[in-house]
C-alpha positions as CSV (number, residue, x, y, z in Angstrom):
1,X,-15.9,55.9,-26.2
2,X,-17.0,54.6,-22.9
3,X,-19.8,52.5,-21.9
4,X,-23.1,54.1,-20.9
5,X,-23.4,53.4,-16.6
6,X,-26.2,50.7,-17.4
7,X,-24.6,48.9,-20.1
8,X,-21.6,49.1,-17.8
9,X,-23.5,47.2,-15.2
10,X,-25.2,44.7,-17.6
11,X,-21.2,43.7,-19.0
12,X,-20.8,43.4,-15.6
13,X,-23.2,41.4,-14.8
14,X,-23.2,38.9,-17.6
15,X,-19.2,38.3,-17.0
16,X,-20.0,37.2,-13.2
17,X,-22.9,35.4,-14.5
18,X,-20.5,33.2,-16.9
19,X,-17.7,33.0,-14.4
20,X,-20.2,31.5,-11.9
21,X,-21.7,29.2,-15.0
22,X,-18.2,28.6,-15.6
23,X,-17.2,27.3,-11.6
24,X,-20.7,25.0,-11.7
25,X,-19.7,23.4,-14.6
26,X,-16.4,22.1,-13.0
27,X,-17.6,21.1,-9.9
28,X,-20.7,19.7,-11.4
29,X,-17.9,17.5,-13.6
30,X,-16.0,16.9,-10.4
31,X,-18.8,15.6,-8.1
32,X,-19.6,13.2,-11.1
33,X,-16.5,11.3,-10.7
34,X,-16.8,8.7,-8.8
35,X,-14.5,6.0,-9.0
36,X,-14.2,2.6,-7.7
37,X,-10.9,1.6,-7.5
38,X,-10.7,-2.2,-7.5
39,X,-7.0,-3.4,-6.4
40,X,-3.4,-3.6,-7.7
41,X,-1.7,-6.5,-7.7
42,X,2.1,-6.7,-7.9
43,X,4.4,-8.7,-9.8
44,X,7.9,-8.7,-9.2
45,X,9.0,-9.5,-13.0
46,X,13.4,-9.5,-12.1
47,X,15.0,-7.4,-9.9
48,X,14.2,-4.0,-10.3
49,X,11.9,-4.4,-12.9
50,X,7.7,-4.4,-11.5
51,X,4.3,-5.1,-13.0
52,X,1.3,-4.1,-11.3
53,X,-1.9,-4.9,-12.6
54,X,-5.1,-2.5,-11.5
55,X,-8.2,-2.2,-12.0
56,X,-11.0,0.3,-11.6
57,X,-14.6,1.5,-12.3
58,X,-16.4,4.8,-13.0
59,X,-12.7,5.7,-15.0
60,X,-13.6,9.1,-17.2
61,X,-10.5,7.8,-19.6
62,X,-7.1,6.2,-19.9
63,X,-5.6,8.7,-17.5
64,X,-7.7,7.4,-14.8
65,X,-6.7,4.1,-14.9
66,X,-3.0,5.1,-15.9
67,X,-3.0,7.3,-13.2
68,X,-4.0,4.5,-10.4
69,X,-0.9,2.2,-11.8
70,X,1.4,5.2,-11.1
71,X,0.4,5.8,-7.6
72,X,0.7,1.9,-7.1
73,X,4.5,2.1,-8.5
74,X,5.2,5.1,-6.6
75,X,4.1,3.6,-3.3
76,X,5.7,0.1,-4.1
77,X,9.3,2.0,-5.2
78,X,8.7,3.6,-1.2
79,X,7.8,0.2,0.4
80,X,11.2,-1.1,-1.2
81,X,13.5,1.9,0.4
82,X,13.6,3.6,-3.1
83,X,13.1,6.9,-4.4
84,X,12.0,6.9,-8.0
85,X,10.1,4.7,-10.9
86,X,11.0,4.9,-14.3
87,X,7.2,3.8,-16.4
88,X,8.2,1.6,-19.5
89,X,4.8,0.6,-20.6
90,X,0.8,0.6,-19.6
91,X,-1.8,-1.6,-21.6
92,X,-4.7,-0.4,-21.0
93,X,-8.2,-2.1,-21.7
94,X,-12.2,-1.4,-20.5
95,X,-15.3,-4.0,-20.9
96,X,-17.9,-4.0,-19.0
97,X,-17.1,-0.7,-17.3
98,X,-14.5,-2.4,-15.9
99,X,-11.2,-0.5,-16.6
100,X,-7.8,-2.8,-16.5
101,X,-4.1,-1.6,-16.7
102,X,-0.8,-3.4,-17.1
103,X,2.0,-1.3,-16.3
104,X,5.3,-2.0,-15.9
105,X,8.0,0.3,-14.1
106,X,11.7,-0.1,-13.0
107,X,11.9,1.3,-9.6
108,X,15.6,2.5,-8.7
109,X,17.3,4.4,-5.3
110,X,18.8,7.2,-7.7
111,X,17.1,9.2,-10.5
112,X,17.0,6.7,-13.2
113,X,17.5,7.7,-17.1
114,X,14.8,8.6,-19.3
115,X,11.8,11.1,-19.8
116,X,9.3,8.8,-17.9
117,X,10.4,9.0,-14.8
118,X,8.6,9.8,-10.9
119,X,9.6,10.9,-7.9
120,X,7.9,8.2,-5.6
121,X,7.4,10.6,-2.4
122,X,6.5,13.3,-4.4
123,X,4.1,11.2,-6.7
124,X,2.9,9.4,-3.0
125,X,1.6,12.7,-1.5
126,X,0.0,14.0,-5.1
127,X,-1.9,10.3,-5.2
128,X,-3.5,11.0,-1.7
129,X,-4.4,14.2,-2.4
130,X,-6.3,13.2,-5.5
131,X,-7.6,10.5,-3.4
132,X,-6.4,7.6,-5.2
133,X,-4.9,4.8,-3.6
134,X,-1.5,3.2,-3.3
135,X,-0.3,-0.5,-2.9
């Protein structure tokens, strides 16, 4: 049981219909984020152990903002002459439309321990591409 030639070309036609509905709708979604990323500031807490402190506008969510704190460790673990960041904790907080984070991240020269853990150069180059900054 086959499908008459025109109702062929009408299933056709609908499924490239939705699939270009479909792409529109992500980069419509794209070109709507636009954010406005606000600074980092760094904190050496004790040795290894770093807090930076961003903050950022036009966020969609938490990831956003989490997000901008990880590139920020990444790049700082670099600047130091290591290889990897191990994230601990993130407060996150928005008023005003003004998103805030608080992470806090060990940064070490060898893989450190744990499930949380970055490679900085890898995690550098991903940042840039996404066009988010670093310290």
């Amino acid at each position: 049981m086959g499908l008459s030639p025109a109702k062929a070309g009408l299933t056709v036609a609908a499924f490239a219909a939705l699939q270009a509905c479909a792409g529109q709708g992500a980069d419509a979604s794209q070109a709507a984020f636009k954010p406005q990323y606000l600074g980092i500031e760094t904190i050496l807490m004790d040795g290894d152990l770093v807090d930076f402190r961003v903050a950022m506008k036009g966020a969609r969510n938490r990831d956003d903002v989490s997000n901008y704190a990880r590139c920020a460790a990444a790049q700082y673990a670099l600047i130091r002459g290591y290889g990897f960041a191990r994230h601990l904790r993130t407060n996150i907080a928005e008023s005003g439309g003004t998103w805030r984070a608080d992470a806090v991240y060990t940064i070490s020269a060898a893989l450190p321990l744990g499930l949380r853990t970055i490679d900085a150069e890898v995690t550098v180059r991903d940042c840039g591409a996404q066009g988010i900054p670093t310290v």
